[in-house]
N, C-alpha and C positions, 0 to 999 in steps of 0.2 A: 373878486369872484361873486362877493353880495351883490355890488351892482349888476353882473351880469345877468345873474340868474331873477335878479326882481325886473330886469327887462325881459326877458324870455318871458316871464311872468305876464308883464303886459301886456306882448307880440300876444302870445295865446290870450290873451282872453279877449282883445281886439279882435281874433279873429273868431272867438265863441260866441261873442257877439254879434259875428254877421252869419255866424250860422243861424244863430236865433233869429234875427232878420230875417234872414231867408227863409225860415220856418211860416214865417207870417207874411210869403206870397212876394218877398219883395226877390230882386234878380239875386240869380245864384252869383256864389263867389268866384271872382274871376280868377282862375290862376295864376296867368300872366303878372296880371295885376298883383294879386300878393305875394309870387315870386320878387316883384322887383323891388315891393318893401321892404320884405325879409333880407333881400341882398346889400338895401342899400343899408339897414340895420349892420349885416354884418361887415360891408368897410368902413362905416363909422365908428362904430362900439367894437368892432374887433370882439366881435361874439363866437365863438367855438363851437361843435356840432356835443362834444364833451357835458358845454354849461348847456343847451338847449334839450339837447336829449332825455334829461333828466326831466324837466320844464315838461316835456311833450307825452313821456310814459306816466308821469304822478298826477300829472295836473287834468290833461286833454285826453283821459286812460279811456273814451270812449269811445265809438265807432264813430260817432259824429267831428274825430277830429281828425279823419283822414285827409280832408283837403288841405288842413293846416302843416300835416305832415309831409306832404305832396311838394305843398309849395315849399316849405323849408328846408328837401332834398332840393329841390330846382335851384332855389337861389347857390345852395354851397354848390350843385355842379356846373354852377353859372362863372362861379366863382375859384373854383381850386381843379385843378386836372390833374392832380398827384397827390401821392401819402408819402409818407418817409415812417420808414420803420423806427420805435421806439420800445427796446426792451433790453434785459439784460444779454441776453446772445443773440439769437433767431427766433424766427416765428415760420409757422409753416401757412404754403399756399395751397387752400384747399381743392378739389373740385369740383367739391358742394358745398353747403353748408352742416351737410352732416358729419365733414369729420372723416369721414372715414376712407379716402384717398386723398393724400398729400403730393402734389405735384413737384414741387418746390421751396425751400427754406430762404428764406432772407432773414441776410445779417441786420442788426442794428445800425442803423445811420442809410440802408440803402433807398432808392426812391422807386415807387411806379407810376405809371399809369395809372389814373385813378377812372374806370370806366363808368360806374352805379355804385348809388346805397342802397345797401337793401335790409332797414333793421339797424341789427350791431354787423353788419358785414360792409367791408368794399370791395367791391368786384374792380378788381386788380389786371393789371398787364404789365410783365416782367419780361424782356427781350421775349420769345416767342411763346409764354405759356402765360394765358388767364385762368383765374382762378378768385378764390376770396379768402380774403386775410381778415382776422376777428379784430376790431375798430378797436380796441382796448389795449391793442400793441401797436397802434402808428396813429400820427396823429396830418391832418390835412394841411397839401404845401402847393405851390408853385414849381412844374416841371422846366420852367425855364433859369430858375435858378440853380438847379443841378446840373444843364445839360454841360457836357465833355467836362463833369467830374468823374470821381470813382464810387462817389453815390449812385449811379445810374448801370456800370460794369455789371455784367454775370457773373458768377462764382470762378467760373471756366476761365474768365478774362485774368479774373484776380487774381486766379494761380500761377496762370502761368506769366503775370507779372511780376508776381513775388518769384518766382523759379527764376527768371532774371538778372535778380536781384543777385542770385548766386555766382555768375557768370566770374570767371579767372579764379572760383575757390579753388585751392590745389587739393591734388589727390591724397586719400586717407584710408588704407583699407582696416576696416574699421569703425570708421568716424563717422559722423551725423552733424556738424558743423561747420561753419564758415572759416573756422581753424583746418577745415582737413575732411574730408567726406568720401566712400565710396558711393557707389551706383545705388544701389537702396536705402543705403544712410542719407543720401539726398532727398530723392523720394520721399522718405519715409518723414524727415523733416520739413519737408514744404507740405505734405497735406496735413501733417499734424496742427501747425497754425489752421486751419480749415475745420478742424475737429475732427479727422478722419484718421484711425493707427493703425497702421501701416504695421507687416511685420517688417525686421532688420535681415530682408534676405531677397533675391530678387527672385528666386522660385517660389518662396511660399508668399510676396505679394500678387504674383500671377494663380496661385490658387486660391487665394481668399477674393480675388477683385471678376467678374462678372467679363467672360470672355464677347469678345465684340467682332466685325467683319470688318476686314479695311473700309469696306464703303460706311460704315457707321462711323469710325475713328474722327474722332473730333478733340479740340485744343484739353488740356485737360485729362484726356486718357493714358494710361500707360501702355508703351510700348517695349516688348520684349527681344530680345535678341539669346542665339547658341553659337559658343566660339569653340563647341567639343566638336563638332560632325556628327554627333549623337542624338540631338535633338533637344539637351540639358538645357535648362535656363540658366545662363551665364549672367546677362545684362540688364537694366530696363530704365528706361528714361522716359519721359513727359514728353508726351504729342503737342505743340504747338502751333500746329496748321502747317499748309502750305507744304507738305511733306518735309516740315522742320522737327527735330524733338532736339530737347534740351537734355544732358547728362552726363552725368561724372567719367570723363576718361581716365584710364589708369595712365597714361601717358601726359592728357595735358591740364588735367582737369574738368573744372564746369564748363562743357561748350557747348555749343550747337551743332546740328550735324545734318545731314541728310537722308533719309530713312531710303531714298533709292542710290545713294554711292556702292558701289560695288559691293565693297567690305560689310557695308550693315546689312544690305539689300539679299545677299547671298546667305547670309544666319538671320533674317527675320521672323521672328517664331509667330508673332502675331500681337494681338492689342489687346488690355482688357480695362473695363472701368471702374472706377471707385467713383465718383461724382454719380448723380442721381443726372436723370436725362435731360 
């Protein structure tokens, strides 16, 4: 880390010195040009924007060392197209940098798109939402090293991967496990790994979870069902696309089913969500 940071050290003052240069009439600093030092600095010495950043606010804390900074975002976007989250749980994606609307959470280990630095921010792209994640919880990667992992998956994806995972548990009224599970005990067990609690009941998961229109229903949603005639929440199961949902039958267990078969299609009460959009 010593060495690192006494090369940061000498990259800036190499280039405070051509600003001084420059000061006394000689040609301005070429971007281009000290981008491609900077870059090639960082696949030699495996330099981190971490050990340099520190180098660029303490050392180069002047207005005159914007091109230094300029160039040294170039080179890393020259160089990495992705972050990988690094923290104890999630981090959230902003849609400013002020904070104050969070678009998106990602887990620990997951990857994005790495668009811009801006600062201590990366302006981020996560399946369909950019935004900026605070640099201090991920750190800069390689998107081709993740691609058709589960580092790169949606939240939505993962669930109803894991919900999957359920598929032949037999029926449990009652239960919440792979020993035995009813229709909300499942549920309420698969978003729980996600951080989301769920109540043990499939009418009062339909009123705590944020009612949706078929046309919004997307993988990840719950979907409800009434087997009174009454209108009562009887059922509910995990939207997984394609007018499939995943869910505990009292008959055969964890399956999958058809949300237009007769039987479902005719008690469809409607959808609602727990995941963020």
């Amino acid at each position: 880390m010593f060495t690192r940071k006494l090369l940061c050290l000498l990259l800036a003052l190499v280039l405070v010195a051509g600003l001084v240069t420059t000061a006394h009439a000689a040609p301005p600093v070429d971007l281009d040009d000290a981008s491609a030092a900077l870059l090639g600095a960082l696949r030699n010495k495996d330099i981190t924007l971490d050990d340099s950043r520190l180098t660029l606010a303490e050392v180069l804390g002047q207005a005159t060392d914007e091109i230094a900074k300029r160039a040294y975002v170039a080179a890393l976007l020259e160089e990495y197209d992705a972050i990988e989250i690094e923290c104890e749980d999630r981090v959230n994606v902003w849609q400013d940098t002020d904070k104050e609307t969070s678009l998106l959470t990602l887990r620990s280990g997951k990857v994005a798109h790495l668009e811009d630095i801006q600062d201590d921010w990366y302006l981020v792209t996560f399946g369909d939402v950019t935004g900026y994640v605070d640099s201090q919880y991920a750190h800069l990667a390689h998107y081709a090293d993740y691609e058709d992992t589960s580092a790169v998956t949606t939240e939505r994806e993962d669930l109803v991967a894991l919900a999957q995972e359920w598929l032949g548990t037999r029926y449990r009224y009652g239960g919440s496990s792979k020993s035995g599970t009813d229709c909300s005990g499942f549920t309420m067990a698969v978003f729980k790994e996600f951080g989301y609690n769920l109540y043990h009941g499939a009418a009062d998961q339909y009123r705590s979870a944020t009612p949706i229109t078929t046309e919004e229903r997307d993988m990840g949603d719950l979907v409800f069902f009434s087997f009174y005639g009454d209108g009562r929440i009887a059922h509910v199961g995990i939207y997984i696309g394609n007018g499939l949902f995943i869910h505990a039958s009292t008959s055969r267990g964890v399956i999958i089913s058809s949300v237009y078969e007769s039987y479902y299609a005719k008690n469809y009460i409607g959808a609602a969500r727990v995941l963020p959009e």
